[in-house]
N, C-alpha and C positions, 0 to 999 in steps of 0.2 A: 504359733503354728508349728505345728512338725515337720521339723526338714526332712523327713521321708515320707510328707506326704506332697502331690504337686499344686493341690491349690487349696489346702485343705478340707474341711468337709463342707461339701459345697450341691447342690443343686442343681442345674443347667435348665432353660428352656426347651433350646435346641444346643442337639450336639449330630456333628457330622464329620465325616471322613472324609479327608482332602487328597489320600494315596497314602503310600507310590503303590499299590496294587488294591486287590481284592481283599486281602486276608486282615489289615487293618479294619475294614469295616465287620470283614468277622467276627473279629476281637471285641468291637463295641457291642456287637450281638447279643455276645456270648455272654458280656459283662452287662446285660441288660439294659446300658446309654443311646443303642440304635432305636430309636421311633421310628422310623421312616428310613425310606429308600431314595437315596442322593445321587447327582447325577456323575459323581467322582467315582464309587463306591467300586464299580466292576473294572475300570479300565486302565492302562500303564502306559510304558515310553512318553510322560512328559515330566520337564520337571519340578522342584516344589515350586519355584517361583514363576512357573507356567500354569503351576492348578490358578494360581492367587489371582492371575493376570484373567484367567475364566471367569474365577467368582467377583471379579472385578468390572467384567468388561459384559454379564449380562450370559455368557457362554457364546459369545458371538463366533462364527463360523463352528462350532463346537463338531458337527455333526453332519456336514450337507455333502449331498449324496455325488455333487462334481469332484469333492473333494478324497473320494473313498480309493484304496485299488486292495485287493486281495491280496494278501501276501503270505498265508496256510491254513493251516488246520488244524483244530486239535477234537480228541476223543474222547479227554477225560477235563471235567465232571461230566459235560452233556459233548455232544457231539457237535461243531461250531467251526463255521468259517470265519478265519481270523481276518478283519480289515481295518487295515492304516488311514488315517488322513493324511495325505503324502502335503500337507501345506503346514499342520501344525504337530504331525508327530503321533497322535495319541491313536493308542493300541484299541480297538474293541473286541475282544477274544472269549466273549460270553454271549456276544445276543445274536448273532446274524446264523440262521438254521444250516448245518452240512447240506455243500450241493443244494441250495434253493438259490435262482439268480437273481443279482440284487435288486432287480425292478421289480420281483415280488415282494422280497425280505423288508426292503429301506421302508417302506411308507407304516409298517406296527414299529420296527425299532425307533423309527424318529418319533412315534407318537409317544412313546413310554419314554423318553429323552425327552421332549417339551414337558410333558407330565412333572417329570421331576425335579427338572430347571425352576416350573413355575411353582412346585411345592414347595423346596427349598427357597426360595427366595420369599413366598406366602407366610413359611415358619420363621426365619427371618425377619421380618415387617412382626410380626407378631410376638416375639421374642424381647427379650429385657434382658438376659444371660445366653450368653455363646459360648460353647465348648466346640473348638475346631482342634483335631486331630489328624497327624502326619505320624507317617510309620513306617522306615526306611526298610527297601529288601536287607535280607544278609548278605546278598551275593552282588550289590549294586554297589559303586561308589558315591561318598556322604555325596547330599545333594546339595549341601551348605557350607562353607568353607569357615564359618567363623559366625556367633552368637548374634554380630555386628550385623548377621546379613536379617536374620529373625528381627531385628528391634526393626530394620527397614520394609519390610514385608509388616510388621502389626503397625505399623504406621499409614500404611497404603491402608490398612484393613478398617484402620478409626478413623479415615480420613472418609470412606464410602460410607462407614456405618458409625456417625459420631455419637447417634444417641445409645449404642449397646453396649454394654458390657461383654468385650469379648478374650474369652483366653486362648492361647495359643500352645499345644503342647505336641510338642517333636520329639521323637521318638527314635533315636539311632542302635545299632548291633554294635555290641564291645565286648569281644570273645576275651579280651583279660579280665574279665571280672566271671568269678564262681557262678554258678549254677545257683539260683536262689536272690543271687547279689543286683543290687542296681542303685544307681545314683540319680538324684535329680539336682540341677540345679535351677532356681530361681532368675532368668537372666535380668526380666522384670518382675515389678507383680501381676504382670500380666503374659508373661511368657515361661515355659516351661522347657526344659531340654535334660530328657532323661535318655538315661544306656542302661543296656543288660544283652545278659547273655540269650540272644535269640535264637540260637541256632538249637534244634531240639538234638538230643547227644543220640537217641535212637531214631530208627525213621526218618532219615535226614530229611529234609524239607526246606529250600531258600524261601517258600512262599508262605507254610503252615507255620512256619517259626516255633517259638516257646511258651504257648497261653500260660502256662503256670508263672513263668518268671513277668513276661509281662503285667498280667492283673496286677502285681502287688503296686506300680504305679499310678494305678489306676485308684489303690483305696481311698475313700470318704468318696467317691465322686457319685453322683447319680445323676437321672433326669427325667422330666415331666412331663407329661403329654400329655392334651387332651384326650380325655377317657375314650368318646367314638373314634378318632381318627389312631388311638392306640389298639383298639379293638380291632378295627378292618385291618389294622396292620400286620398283627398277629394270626387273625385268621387268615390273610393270602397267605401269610408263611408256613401256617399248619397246612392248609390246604394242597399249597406246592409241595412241601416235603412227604406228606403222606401219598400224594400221587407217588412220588419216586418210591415210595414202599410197595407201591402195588406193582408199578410198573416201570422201569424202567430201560433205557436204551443205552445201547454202551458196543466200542469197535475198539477192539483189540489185536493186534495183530495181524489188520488187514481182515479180521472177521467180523460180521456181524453180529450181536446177540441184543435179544430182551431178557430180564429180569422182571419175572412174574409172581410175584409175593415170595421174593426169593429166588426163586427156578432160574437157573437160565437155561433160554432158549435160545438154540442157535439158528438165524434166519438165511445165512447163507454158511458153507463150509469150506468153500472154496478158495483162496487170497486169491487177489484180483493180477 
């Protein structure tokens, strides 16, 4: 096998994104390994061995609405009230609408959250090969103090799921390595633990990191989907992203604006 590659060239059933943010699951996007939509994929502040303990334990308490309080807001990509689980940490900063109150918002977000709990765990059950993926911020401290702590977490992992073959591949920021450069090492053969330089040298970004330096650890890997459930998958994604071409909503500077095939219109002028 090539020790630059991380599991050599390989195939996956299912592959998913475990964190620590959003931009991992991008990553897989972009590299064509995302089938489906996980229920890790959009959310942050917990840590790796709190995803493991989720995908462990069913998602139990994952998401319930006693357990929610507001804690901001943000305006970029879409415009979104940020809300915490104040019992187990975890960030939701993509689904819950600006200014809608939660006794409207909670009952779509928890549905599209059971949705994807019970998909992933359905690909899962149907799966023979697992490719699970960890992708550390730039600007976060490691989440794992030592390789030692990976072999104990893929153990937990073949101990829930004895009959799959699953790999494990972690992903850390190592500004002393060039632009282009990355290292994998084998901790098992079933464990992965690669560095490169993530931090992109223009357009700083802790979140968007370095696609180019990234993928190269990525090469030989792919994965398989059934043909219809790869179809619908792709079509809500065209679907969604082409709405944002026609129309889009965006607050700036305390202004409002839409974005109409380009245009922006401003809906108010005023900051508040």
């Amino acid at each position: 096998m090539d020790k630059n590659q991380a599991f050599g060239r390989k195939k996956y059933d299912c592959v998913f994104s475990l964190g620590e943010a959003c931009y991992c699951a991008k990553y897989l996007q972009k590299m064509h390994l995302r089938r489906f939509s996980a229920p890790l994929d959009w959310v942050a502040g917990v840590s790796f061995s709190g995803r493991i303990d989720f995908l462990l334990d069913g998602f139990a308490g994952y998401i319930n609405k006693g357990d929610l309080n507001l804690i901001g807001q943000r305006d970029y990509p879409e415009p979104c009230d940020i809300y915490q689980n104040t019992r187990t940490g975890m960030i939701f900063n993509h689904d819950f609408p600006l200014n809608k109150n939660l006794d409207e918002s909670y009952p779509a977000v928890r549905e599209k959250y059971d949705r994807r709990i019970n998909n992933l765990y359905r690909r899962l059950a149907e799966a023979q090969s697992v490719l699970i993926v960890y992708m550390e911020l730039v600007e976060t401290p490691p989440a794992i103090g030592s390789s030692e702590e990976l072999v104990a977490q893929m153990n937990r992992l073949k101990e829930k799921f004895p009959d799959k073959e699953i790999n494990l591949m972690y992903i850390r920021h190592n500004e002393a390595l060039p632009d282009g450069g990355f290292t994998i090492d084998r901790v098992t053969p079933d464990i992965c633990l690669a560095e490169c330089y993530n931090r992109r040298r223009k357009n700083y970004s802790p979140t968007v990191g370095n696609y180019d330096n990234v993928r190269k650890i990525f090469r030989g890997l792919s994965s398989r989907g059934k043909p219809l459930d790869t179809f619908k998958y792709e079509l809500r994604r065209f679907v969604r992203n082409f709405g944002k071409i026609i129309w889009r909503h965006k607050i700036k500077d305390g202004r409002e604006y839409i974005r109409i095939l380009g245009i922006k219109c401003p809906l108010n002028n005023k900051k508040p």
